[in-house]
C-alpha positions in Angstrom: -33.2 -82.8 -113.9 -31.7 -85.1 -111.5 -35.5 -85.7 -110.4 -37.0 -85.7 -113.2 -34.7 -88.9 -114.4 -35.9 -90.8 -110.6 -39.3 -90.5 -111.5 -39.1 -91.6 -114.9 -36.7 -94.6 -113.4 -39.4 -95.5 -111.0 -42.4 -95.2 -113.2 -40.5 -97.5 -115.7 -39.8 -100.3 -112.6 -43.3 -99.9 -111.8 -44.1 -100.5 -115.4 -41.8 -103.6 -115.5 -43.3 -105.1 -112.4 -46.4 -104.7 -113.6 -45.7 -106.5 -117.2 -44.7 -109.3 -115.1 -47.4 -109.5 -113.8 -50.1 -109.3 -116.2 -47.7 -112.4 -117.9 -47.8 -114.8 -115.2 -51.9 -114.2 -114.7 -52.4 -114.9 -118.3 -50.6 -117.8 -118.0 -52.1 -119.1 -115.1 -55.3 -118.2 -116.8 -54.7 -119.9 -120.3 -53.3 -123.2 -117.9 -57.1 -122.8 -115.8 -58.6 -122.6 -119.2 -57.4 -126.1 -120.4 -57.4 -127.5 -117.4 -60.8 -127.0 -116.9 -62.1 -127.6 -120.9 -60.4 -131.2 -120.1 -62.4 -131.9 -116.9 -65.6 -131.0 -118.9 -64.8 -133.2 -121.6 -64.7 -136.3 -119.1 -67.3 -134.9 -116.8 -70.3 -134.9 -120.1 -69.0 -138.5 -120.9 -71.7 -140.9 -120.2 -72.0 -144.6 -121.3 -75.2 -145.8 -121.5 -75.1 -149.8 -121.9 -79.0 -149.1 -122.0 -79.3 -148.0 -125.6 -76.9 -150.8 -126.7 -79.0 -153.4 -125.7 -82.1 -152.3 -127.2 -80.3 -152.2 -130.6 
């Protein structure tokens, strides 16, 4: 019994570690996401004095 209780107590820090985990790449991934979304955003920005004139 006194086994069976260690393995269930590792498997549940091993479980907890990996929770962590998962969290903090999610995050980091989420953070990526906007971070690159706002780069794009200024990057496709293109003033064309070219088409003002014309007008």
């Amino acid at each position: 019994m006194k086994c069976f209780k260690k393995v269930l107590k590792v498997i549940g820090i091993i479980a907890a570690i990996a929770a962590v985990v998962a969290g903090v790449y999610f995050a980091i991934k989420k953070f990526q996401e906007k971070k690159a979304a706002k780069a794009n955003d200024e990057e496709c920005y293109v003033s064309c004095s070219c088409c003002e004139a014309e007008a």
